[in-house]
Backbone as a ProteinNet text record, in pm:
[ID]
protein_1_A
[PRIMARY]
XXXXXXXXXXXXXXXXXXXXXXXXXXXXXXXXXXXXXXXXXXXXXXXXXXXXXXXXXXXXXXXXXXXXXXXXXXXXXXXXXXXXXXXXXXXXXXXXXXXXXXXXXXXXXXXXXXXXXXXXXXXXXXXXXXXXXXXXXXXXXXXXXXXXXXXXXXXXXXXXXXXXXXXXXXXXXXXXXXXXXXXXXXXXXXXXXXXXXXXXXXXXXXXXXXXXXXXXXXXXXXXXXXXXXXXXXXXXXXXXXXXXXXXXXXXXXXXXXXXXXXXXXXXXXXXXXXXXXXXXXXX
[TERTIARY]
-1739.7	-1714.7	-1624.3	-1572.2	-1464.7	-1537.4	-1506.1	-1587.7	-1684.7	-1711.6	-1854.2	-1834.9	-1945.2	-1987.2	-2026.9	-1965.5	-2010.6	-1963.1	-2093.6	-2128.9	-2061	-1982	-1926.8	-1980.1	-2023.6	-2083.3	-1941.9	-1918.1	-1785.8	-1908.5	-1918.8	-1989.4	-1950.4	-2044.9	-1987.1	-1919.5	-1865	-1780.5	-1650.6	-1602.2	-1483.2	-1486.6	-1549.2	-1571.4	-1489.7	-1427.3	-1344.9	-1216.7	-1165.5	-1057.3	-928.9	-874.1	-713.7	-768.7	-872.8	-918.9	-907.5	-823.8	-762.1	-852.7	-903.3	-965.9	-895.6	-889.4	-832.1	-982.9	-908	-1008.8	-910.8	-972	-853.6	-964.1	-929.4	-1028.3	-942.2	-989.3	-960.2	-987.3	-833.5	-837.5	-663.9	-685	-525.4	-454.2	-564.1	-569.9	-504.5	-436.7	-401	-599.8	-621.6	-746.3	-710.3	-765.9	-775	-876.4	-875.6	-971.1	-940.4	-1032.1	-1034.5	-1036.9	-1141.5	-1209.9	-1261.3	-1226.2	-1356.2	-1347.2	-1528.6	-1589.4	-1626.2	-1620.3	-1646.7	-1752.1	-1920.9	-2043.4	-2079.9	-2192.1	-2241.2	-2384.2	-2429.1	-2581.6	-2646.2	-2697.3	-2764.9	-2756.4	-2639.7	-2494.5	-2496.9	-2493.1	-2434.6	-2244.4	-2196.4	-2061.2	-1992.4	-1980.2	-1865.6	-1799.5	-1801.9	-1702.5	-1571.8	-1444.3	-1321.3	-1344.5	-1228.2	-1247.5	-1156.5	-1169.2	-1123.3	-962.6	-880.8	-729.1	-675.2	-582.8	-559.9	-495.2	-476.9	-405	-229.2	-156.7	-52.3	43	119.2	165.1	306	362.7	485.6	524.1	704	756.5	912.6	917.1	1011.2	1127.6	1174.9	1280.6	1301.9	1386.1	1394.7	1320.8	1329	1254	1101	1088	906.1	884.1	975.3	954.5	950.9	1014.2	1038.3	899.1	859.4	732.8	624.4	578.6	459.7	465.7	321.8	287	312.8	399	456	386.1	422.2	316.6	242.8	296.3	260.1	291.4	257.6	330.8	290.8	444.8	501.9	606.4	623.8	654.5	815.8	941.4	1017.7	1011.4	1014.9	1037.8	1148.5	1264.9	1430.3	1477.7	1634	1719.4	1808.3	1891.6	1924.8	2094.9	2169.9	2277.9	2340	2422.6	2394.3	2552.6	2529.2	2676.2	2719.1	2653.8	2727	2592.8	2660.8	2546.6	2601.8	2523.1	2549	2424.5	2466.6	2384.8	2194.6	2102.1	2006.5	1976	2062.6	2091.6	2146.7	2056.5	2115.5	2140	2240.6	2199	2244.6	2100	2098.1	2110.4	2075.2	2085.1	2049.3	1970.8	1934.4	2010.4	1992.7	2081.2	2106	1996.1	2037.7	2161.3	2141.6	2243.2	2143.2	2036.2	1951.9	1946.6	1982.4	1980.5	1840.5	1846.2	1760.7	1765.7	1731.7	1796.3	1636.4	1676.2	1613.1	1671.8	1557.5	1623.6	1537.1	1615.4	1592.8	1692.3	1627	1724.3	1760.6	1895.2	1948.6	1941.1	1980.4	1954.1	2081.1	2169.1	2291.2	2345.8	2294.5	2363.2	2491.6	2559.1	2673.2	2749.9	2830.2	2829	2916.9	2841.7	2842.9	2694.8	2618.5	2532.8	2384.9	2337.6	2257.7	2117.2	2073.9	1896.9	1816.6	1751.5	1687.2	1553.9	1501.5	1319.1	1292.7	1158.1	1058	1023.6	1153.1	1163.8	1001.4	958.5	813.6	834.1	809.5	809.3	747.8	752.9	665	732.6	714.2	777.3	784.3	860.1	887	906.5	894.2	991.1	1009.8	1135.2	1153.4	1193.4	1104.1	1170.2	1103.3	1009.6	1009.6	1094.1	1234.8	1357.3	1376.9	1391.8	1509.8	1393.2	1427.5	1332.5	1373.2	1279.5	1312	1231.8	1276.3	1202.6	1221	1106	1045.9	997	960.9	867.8	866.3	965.2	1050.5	968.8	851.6	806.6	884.7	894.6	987.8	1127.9	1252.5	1375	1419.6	1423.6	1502	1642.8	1693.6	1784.6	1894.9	2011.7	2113.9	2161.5	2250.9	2365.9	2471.7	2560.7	2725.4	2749.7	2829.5	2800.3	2938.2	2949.8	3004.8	2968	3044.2	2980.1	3140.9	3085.6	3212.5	3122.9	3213	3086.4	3117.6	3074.9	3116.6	3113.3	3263	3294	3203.4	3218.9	3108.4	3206.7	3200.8	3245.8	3223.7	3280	3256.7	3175.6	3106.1	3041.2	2869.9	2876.3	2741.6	2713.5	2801.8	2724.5	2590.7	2470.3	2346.9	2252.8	2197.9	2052.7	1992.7	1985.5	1926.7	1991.1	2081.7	2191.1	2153.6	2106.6	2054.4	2040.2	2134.4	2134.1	2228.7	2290	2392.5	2488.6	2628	2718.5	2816.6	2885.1	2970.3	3130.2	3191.6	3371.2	3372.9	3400.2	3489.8	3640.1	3690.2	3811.2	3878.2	4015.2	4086.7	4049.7	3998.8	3946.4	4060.8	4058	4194.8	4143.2	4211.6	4153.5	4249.8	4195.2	4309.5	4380.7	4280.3	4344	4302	4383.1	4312.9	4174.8	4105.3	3991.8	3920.1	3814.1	3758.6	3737.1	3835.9	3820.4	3705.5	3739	3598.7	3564.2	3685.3	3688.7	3575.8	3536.3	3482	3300.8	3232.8	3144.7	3070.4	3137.8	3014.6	2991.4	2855.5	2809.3	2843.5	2866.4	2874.8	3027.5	3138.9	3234.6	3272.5	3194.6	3203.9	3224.1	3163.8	3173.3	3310	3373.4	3437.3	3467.7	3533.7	3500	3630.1	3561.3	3710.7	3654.9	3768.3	3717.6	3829.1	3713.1	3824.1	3797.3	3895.6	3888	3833.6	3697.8	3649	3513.8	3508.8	3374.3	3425.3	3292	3362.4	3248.5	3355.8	3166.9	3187.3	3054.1	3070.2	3054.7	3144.4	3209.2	3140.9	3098.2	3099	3154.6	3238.1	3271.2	3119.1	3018.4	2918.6	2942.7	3040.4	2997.1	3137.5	3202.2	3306	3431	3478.1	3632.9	3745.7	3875.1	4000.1	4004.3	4072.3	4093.2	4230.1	4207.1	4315.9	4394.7	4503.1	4617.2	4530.6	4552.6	4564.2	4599.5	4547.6	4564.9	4490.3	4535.9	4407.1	4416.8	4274	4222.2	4085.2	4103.6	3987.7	3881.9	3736.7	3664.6	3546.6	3498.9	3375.4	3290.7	3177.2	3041.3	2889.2	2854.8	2701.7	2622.5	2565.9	2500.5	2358.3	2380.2	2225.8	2199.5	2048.2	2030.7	1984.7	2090.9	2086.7	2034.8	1926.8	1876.5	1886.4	1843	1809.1	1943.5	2077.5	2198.1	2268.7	2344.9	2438.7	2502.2	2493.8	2571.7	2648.6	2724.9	2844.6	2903.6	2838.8	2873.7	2987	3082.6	3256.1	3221.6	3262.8	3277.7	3433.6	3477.5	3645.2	3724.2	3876.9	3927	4037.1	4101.1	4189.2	4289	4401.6	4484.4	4526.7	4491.5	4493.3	4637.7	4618	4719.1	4801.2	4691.9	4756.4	4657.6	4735.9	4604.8	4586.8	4493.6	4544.5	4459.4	4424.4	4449.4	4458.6	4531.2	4576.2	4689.4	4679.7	4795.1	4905.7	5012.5	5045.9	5149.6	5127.5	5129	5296	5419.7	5530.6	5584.5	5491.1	5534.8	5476.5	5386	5256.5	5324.4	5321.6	5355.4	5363.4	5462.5	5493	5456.4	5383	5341.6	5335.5	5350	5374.9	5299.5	5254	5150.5	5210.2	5226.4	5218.7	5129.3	5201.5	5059.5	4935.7	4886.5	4758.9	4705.5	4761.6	4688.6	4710	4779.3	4795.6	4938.5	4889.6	4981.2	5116.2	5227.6	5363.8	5435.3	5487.5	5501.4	5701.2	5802.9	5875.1	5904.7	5932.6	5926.2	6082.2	6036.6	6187.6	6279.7	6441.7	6493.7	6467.6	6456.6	6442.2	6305.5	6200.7	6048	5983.3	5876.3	5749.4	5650	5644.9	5552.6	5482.9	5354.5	5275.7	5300.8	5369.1	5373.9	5328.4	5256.3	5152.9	5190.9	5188.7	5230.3	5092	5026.9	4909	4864.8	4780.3	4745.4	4785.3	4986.7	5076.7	5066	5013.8	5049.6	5154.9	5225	5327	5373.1	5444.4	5519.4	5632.6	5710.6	5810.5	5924.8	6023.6	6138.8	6211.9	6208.2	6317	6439.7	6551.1	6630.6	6704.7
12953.1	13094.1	13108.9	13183.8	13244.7	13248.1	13172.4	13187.9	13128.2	13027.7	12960.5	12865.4	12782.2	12650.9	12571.9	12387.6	12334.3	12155.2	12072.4	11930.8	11854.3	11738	11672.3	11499.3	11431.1	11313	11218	11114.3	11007.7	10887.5	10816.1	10696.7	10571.2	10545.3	10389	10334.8	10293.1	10243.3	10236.6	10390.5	10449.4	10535.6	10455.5	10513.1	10470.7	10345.8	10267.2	10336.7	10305.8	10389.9	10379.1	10467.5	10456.5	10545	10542.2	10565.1	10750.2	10764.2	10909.7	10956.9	11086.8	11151.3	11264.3	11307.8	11387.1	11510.7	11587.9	11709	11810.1	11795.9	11926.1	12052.7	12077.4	12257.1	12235.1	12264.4	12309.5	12422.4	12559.9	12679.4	12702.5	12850.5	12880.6	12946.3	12953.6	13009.5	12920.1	12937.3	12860.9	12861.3	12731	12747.3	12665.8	12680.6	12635.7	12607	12519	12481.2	12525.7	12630.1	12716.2	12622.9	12541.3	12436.1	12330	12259.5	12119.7	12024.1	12018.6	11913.6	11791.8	11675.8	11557.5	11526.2	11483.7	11439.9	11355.8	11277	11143.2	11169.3	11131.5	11142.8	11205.1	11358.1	11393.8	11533.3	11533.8	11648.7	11629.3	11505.1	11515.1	11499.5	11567.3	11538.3	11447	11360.7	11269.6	11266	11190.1	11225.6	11172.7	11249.7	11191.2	11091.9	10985.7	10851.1	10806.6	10754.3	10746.8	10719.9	10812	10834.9	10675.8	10571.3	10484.5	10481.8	10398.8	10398.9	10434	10478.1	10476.3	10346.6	10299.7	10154.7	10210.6	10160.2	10162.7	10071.9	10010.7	9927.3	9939.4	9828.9	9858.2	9813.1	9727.6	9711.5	9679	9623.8	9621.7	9508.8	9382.1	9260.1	9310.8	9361.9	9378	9484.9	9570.8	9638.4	9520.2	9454.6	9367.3	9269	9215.4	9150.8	9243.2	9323.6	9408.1	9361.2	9374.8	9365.1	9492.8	9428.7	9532.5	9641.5	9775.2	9892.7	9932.2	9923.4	9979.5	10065.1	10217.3	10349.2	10288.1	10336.4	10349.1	10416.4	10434.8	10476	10408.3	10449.9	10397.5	10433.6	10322.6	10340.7	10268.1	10351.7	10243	10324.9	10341.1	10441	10335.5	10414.9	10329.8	10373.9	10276.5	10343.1	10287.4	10400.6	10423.5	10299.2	10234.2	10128.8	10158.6	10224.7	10238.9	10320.4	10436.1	10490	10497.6	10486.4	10464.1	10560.1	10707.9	10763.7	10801.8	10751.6	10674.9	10604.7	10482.3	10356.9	10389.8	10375	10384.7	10273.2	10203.1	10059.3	10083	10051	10100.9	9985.2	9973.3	9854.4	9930.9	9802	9900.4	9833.4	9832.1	9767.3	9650	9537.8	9418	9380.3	9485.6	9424.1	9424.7	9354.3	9344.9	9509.6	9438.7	9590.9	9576	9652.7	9700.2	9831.7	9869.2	9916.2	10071.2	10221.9	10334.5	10362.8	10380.7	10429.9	10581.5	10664.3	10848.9	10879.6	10990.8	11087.8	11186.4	11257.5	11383.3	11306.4	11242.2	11205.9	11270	11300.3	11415.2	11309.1	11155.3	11074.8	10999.4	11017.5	10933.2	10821	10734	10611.8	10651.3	10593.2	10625.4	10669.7	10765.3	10830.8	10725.5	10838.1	10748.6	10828.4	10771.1	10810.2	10798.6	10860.5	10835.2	10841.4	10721.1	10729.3	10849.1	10756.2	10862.7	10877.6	10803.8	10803.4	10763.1	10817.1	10779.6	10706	10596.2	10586.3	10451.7	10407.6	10334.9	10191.1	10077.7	9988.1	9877.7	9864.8	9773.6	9693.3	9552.6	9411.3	9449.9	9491.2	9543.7	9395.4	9359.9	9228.9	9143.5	9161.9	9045.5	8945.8	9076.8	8997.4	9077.9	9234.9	9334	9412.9	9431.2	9487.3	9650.9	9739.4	9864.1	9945.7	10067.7	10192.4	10304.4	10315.5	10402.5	10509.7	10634.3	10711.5	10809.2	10804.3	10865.2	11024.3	11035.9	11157.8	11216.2	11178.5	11240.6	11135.4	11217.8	11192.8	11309.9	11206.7	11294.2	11321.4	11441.3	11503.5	11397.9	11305	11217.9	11305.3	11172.5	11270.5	11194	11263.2	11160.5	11011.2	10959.8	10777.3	10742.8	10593.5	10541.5	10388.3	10344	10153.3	10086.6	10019.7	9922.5	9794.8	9726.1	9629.2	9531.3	9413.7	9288.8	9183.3	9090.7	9009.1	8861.9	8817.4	8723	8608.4	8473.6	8340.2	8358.6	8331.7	8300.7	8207.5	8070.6	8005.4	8038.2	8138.5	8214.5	8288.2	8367.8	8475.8	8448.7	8404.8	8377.4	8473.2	8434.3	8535.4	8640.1	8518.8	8607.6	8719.1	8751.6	8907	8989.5	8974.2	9086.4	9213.2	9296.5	9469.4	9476.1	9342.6	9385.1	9449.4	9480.3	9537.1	9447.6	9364	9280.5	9284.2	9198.1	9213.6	9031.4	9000.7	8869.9	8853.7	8801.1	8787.3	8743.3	8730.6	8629.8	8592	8630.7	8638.3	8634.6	8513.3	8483.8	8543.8	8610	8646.1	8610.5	8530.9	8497.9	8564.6	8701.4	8768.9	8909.2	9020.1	9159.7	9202.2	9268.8	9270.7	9328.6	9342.4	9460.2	9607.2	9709.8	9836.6	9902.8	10028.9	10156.5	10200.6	10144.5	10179.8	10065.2	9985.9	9843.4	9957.8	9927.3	9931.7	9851.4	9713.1	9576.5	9527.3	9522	9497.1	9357.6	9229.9	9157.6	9154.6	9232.4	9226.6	9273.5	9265.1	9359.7	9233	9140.3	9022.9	8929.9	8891.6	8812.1	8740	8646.2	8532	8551.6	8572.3	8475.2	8375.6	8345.3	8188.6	8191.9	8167.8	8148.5	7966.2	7949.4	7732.1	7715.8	7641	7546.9	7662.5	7773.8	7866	7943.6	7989.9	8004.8	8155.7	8279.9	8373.7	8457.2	8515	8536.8	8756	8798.4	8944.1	9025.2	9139.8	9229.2	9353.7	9436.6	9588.9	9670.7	9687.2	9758.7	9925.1	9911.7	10076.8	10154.3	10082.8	10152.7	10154.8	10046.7	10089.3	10081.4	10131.4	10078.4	9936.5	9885.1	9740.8	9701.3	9590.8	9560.5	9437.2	9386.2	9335.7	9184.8	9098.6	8935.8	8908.9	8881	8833.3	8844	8845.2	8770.2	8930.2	8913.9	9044.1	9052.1	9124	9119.8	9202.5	9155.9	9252.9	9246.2	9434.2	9425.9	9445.5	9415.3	9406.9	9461.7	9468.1	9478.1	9386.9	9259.3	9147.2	9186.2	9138.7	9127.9	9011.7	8992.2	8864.5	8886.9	8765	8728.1	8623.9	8587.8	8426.7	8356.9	8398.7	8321.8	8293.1	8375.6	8356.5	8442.7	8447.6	8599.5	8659.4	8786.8	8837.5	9000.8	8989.2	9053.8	9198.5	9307.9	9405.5	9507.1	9478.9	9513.9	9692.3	9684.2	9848.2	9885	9769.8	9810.1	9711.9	9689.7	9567.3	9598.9	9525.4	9596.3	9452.5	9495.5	9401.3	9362.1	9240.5	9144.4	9204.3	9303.5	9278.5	9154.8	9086.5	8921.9	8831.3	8720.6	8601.7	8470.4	8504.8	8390.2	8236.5	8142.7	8034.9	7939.1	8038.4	7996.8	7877.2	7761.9	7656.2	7730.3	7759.3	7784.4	7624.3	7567.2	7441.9	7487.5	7480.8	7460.7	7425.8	7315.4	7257.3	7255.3	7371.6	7406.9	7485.9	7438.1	7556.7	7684.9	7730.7	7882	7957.9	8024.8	8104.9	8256.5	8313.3	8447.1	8481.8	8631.4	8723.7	8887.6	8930.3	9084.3	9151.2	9277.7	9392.7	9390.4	9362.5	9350.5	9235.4	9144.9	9035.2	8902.2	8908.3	8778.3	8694.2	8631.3	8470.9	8512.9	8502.8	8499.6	8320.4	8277.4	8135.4	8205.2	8236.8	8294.2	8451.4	8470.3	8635.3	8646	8749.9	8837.3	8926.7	8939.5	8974.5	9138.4	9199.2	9324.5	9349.6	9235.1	9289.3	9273	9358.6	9376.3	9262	9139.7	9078	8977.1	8985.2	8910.5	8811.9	8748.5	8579.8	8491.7	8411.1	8311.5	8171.2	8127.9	8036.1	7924.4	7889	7828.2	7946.4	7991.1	8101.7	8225.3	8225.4	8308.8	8411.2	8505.4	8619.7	8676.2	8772.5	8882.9	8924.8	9062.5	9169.6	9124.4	9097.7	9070.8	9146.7	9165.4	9156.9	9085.9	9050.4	8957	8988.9	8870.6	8955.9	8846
16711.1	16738.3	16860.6	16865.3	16967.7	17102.3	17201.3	17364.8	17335.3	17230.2	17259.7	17327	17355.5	17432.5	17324.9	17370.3	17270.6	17378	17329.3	17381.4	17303.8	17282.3	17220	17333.2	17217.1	17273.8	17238.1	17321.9	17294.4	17323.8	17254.6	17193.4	17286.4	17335	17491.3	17447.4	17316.3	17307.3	17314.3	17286.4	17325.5	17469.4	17556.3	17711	17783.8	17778.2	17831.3	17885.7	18042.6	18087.4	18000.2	17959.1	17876	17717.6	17658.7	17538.8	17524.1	17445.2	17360.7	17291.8	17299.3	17204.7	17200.8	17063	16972	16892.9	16969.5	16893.2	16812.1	16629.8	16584.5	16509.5	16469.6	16398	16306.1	16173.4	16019.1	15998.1	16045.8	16024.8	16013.3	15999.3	15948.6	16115.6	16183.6	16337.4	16443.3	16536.7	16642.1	16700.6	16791.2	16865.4	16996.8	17085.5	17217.7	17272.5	17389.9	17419	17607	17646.1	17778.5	17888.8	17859.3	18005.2	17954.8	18000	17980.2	18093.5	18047.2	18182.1	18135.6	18188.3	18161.1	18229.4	18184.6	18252.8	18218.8	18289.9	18252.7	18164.3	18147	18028.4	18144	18046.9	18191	18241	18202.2	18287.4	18379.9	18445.9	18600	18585.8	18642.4	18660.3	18751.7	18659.2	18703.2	18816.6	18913.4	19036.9	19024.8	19065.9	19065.9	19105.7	19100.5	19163.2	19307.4	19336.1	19482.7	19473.1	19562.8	19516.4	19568.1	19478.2	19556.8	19658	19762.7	19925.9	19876.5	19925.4	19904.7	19960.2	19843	19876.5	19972.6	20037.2	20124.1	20167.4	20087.2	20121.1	20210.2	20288.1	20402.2	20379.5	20244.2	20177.5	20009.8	19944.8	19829.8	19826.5	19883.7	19869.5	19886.7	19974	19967.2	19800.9	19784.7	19643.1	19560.2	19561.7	19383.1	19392.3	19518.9	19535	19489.2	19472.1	19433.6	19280	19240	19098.6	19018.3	18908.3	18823.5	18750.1	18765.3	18731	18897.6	18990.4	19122	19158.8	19182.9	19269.2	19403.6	19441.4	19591.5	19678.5	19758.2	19889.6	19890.8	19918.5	19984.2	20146.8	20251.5	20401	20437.6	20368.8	20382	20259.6	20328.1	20225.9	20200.3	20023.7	19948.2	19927.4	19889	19867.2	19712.3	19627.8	19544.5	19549.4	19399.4	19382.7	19232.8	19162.9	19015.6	18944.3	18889.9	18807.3	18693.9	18591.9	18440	18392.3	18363.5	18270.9	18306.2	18314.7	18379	18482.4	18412.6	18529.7	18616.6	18777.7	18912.8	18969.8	19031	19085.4	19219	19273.6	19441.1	19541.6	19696.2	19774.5	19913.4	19969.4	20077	20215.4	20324.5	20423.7	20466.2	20366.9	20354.9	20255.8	20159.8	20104.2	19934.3	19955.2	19839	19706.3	19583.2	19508.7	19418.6	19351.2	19258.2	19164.2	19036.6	18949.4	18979.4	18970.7	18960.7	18824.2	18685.1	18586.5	18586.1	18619.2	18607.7	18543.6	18449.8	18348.7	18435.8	18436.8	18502.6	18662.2	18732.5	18834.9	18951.8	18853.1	18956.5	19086.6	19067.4	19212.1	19118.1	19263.4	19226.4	19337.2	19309.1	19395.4	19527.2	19645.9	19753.5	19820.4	19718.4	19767	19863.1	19928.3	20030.2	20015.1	19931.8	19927.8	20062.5	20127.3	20242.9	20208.7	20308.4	20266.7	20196.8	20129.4	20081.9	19926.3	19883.5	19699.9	19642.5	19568.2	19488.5	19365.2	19307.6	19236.3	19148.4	19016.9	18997.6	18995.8	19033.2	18997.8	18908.1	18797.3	18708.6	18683.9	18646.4	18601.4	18486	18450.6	18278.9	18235.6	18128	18012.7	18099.9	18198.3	18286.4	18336.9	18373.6	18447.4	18540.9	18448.9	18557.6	18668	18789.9	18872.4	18877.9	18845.2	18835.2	18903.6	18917.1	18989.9	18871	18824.7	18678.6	18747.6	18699.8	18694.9	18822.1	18837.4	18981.2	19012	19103.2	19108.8	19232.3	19280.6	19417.6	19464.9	19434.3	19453.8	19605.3	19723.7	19816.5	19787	19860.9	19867.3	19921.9	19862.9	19880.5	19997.2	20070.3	20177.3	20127	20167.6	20098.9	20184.2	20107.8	20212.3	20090.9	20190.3	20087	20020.1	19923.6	19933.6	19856.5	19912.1	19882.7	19867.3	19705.9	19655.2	19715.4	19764.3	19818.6	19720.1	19749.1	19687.5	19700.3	19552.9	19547.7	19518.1	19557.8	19492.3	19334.1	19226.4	19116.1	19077	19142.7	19149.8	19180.1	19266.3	19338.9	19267.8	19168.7	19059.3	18955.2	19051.2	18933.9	18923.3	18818.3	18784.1	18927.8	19039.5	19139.1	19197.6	19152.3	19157.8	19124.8	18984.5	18927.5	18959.8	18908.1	18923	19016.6	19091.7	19169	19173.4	19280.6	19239.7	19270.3	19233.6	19351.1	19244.2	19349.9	19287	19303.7	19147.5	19182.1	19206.8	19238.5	19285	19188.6	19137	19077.3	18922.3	18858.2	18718.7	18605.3	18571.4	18472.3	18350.8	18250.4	18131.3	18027.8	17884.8	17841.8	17753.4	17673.1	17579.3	17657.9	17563.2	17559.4	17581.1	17689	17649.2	17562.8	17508.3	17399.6	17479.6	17415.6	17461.3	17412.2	17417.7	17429	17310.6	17212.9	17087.9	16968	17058.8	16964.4	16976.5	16796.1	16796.9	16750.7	16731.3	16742.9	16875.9	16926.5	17015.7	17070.9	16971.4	16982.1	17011	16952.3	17005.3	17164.8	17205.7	17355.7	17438.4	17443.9	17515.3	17540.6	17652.3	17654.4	17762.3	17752.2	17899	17987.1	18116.6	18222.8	18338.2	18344.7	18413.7	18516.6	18635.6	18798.8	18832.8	18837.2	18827.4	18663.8	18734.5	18627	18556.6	18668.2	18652.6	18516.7	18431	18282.3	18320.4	18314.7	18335.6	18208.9	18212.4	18089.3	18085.4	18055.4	18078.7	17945.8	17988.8	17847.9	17916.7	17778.8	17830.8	17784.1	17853.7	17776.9	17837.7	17941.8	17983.8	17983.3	17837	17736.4	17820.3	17922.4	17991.3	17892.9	17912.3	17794.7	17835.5	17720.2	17700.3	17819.5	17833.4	18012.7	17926.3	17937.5	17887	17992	17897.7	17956.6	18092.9	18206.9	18317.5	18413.8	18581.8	18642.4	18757.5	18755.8	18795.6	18895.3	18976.1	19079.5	19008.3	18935.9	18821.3	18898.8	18901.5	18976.6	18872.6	18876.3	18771.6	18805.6	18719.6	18743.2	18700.3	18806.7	18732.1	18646	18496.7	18419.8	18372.4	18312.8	18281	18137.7	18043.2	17918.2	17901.7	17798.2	17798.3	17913.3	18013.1	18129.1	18172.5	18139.3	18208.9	18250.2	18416.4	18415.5	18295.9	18293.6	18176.5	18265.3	18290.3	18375.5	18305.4	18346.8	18280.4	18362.9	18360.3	18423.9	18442.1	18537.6	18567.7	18641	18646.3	18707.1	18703.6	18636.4	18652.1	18737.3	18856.9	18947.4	19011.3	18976.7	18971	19155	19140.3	19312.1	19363.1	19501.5	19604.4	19622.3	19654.6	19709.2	19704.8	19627.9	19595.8	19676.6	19768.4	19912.6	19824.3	19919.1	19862.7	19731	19683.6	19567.6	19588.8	19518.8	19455	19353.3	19330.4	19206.1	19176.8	19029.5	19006.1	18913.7	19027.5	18973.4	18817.3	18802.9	18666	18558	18569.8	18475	18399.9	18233.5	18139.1	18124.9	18060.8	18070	17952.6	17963.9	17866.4	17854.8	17736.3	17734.5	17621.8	17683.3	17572.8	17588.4	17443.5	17439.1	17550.1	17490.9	17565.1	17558.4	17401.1	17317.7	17390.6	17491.7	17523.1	17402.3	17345	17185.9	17214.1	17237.6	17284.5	17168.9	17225.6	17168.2	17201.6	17098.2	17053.1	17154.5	17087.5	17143.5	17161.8	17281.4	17344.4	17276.9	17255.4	17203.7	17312.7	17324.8	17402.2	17412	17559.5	17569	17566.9	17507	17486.7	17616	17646.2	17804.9	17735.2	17858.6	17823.8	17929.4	17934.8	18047.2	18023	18131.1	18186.9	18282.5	18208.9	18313.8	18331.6	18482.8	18487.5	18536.3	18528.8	18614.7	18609.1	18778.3	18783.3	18863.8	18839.4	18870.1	18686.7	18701	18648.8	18674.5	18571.4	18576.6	18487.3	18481.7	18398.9	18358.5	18342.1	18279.2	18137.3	18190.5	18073.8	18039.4	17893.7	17912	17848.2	17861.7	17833.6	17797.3
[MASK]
+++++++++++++++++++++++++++++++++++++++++++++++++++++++++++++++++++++++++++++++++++++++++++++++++++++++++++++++++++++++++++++++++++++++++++++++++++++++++++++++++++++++++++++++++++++++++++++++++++++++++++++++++++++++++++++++++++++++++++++++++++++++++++++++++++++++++++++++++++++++++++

């Protein structure tokens, strides 16, 4: 009846913390339910349970150490190095990053989170270290970041979520543009020396013509290996200790990045010598 009172027993067995109960009515009526109290056999009521301590960590390293599924406290502001949609990839004044995935998050790179962020913390896949469940986002102030360059050799797993710029990145064809929708086509390699890394376009840039390029990334981990997700490819000012090897074959590629056997007169075409890049006409 409408405004009545009514006892509903849940069976010890489904007492257990996490366990859903579902109450429905078989009528043609919307029905509601006004109040409800939860008691122990008895009607004594239940006491809330004791609120846990609030966790508070003083950098990203003490965050990623906590056991995964922990609310906490940031006491250390973050600065923002590439946002993708969700994906925030932050760093705090060591240098150390870590990934905040919030929907609508309105930050953009430069930005400087200051203490106080709430939120829950993750090992997503039991690789990537995350900040989930974001109940309190302070108000950013403007900042800037500039990613720091990494050896090509040093780029490992323990990066993860980073933001960094390799230097010098030979590439040998076209890369896959914004237009590719096999996933698997997204991937492709460049190699500085003997280091072979391994590149994907996942966050849709145009495709960049064959040659060697200073490429900043966002490190993730694939099968237990860097997997380098490019967010800018930007062609080297000046390439200091570099050798360039005089008598090293000459080779030439179209625009598309696709090796040309002989260049045709009047045609634009990238020419590599060792690891001397350039534009070229010929003529």
């Amino acid at each position: 009846e409408k405004g009545a009172e009514f006892t509903l027993s849940i069976p010890e067995a489904n007492q257990a913390k996490g366990t859903v109960v579902r109450l429905a009515v078989v009528n043609k009526y919307n029905a509601q339910i006004t109040k409800m109290v939860f008691s122990a056999e008895g009607g004594t009521v239940t006491p809330d349970p004791e609120p846990t301590p609030d966790v508070v960590t003083k950098s990203v390293k003490e965050t990623i150490a906590l056991a995964s599924g922990t609310q906490f406290t940031t006491d250390y502001s973050l600065t923002v190095g590439y946002v993708r949609f969700s994906n925030v990839f932050v760093c705090d004044e060591a240098g150390d990053f870590i990934q905040i995935y919030q929907k609508d998050n309105g930050l953009k790179v430069g930005d400087v989170i200051p203490a106080g962020l709430k939120g829950t913390y993750t090992l997503y896949n039991g690789v990537t270290p995350e900040i989930e469940k974001v109940t309190e986002l302070p108000t950013p102030a403007a900042g800037t970041f500039e990613p720091k360059s990494v050896a090509a050799e040093d780029v490992t797993v323990d990066l993860v979520n980073s933001v960094v710029t390799i230097d010098n990145v030979v590439i040998d064809a076209a890369t896959p543009g914004a237009d590719v929708e096999d996933n698997n086509a997204k991937n492709f390699v460049g190699k500085v020396g003997d280091v072979e890394l391994n590149l994907r376009n996942h966050y849709n840039l145009e495709s960049v013509p064959a040659g060697t390029y200073n490429v900043t990334v966002v490190v993730t981990v694939f099968n237990e290996k860097p997997s380098l997700y490019v967010t800018e490819f930007a062609t080297p000012t000046g390439i200091a200790d570099i050798t360039v090897d005089e008598n090293a074959a000459v080779e030439y590629f179209n625009l598309q990045g696709i090796r040309v056997a002989q260049p045709e007169q009047g045609g634009i075409y990238i020419r590599r010598q060792g690891n001397s890049v350039s534009k070229v006409l010929v003529k």
